[in-house]
C-alpha positions as CSV (number, residue, x, y, z in Angstrom):
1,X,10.4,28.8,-48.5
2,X,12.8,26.8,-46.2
3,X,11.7,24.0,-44.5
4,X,13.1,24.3,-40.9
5,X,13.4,20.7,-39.3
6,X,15.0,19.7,-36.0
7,X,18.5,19.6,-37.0
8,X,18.7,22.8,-38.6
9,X,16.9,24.4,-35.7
10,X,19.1,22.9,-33.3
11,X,22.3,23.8,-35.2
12,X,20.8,27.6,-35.0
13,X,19.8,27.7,-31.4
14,X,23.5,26.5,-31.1
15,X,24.8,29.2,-32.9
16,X,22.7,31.6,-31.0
17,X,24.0,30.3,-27.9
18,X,27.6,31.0,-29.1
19,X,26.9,34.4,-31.1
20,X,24.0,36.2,-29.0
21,X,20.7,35.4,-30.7
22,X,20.3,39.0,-32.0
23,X,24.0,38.4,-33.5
24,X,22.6,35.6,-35.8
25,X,20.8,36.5,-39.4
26,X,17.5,34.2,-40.1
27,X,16.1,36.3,-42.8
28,X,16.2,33.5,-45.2
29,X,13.0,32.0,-43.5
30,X,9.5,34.2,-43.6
31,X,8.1,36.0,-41.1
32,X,5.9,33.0,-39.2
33,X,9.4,30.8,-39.6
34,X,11.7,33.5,-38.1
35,X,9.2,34.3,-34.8
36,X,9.0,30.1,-34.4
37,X,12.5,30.4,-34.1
38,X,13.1,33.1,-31.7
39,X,10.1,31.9,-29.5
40,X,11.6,28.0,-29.4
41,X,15.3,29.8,-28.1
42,X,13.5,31.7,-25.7
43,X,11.9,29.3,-24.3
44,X,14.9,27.3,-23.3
45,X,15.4,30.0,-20.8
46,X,12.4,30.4,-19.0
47,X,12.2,28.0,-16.1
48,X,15.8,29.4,-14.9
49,X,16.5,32.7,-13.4
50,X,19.5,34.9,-13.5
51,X,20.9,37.7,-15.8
52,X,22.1,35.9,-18.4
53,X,19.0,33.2,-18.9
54,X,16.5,36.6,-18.7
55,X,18.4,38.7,-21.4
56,X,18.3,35.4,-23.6
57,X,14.9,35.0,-23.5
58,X,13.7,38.2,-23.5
59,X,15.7,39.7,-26.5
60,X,14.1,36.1,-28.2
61,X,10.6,37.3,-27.6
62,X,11.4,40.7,-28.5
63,X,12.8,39.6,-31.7
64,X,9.6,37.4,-31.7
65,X,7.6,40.4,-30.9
66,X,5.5,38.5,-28.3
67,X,5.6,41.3,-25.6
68,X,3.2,39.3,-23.2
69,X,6.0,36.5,-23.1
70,X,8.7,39.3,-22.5
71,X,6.8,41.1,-19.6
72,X,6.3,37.1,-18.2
73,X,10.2,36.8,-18.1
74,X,10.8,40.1,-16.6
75,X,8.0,39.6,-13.6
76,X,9.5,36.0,-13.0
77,X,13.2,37.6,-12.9
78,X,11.7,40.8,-10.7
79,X,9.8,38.8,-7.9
80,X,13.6,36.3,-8.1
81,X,15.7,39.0,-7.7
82,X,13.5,40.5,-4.9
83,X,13.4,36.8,-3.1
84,X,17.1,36.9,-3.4
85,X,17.6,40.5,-2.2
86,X,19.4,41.3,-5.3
87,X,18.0,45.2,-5.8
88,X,20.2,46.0,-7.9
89,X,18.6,43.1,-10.6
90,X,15.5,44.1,-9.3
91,X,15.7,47.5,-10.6
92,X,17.2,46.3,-14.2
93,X,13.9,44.5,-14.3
94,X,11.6,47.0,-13.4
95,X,13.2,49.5,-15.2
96,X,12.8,46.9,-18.6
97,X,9.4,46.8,-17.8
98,X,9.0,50.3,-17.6
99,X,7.0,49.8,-14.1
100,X,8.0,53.5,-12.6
101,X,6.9,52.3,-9.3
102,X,8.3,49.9,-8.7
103,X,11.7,51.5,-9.7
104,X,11.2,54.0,-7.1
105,X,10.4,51.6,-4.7
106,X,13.8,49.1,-5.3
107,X,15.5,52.6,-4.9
108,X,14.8,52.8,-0.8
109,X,17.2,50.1,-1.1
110,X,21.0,50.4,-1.4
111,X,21.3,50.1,-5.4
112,X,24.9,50.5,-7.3
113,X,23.8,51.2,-10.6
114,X,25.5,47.9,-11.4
115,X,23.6,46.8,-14.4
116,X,23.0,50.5,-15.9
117,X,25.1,49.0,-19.3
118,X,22.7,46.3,-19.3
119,X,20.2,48.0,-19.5
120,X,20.7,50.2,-22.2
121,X,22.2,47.4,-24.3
122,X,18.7,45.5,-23.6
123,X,15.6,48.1,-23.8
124,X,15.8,48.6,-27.5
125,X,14.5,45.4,-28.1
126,X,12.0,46.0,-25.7
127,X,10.9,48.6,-27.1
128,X,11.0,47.5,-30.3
129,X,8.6,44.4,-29.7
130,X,6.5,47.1,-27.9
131,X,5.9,48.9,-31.1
């Protein structure tokens, strides 16, 4: 088993940065090792909001399959994007989350559709770390 100290971890979350973290093969380590990993990059990204920090994180924690830390993310992002009268971000978050009412309630507003690509780039790893 690979020891994983702070260089090397640092050196990966680098590479994640630069690659997409789901772009970056940690199979070498086990199982415990590999979720350690994810969860540290992910939680770089949690005390900032916008698209890109929330798709960082929550692909992590998918990866991680901590699905509690994933729905945490996607409620901080929903209730931003609502502060900030963004409804088109709103939606991509409740539609992640799978909350069907709250989708239909973002859609009284004027939505584009904007982040429909996102989306379906994004929910398999939700789903994934649902299952």
């Amino acid at each position: 088993m690979e020891l994983l100290d702070e260089k090397k971890v640092k050196m990966l979350y680098n590479l994640m940065k630069e690659k997409g973290v789901n772009n970056v093969n940690i199979s070498m380590f086990n199982e415990q090792q590999r979720k350690m990993v994810y969860e540290g990059y992910g939680e770089q990204f949690l005390v900032y909001n916008g698209l890109w920090f929330m798709l960082n994180a929550i692909v992590s924690y998918s990866l991680a399959k901590n699905i509690g830390m994933v729905e945490k993310k996607l409620n901080q992002e929903l209730e931003y994007a609502i502060h900030a009268q963004d409804y088109d971000y709103a939606l991509l978050c409740a539609r992640l989350l799978q909350d069907k009412a709250m989708e239909e309630f973002i859609k009284n507003y004027n939505t584009t559709g904007k982040y429909d690509k996102v989306f379906n780039e994004t929910i398999g790893f939700v789903l994934a770390a649902k299952s």
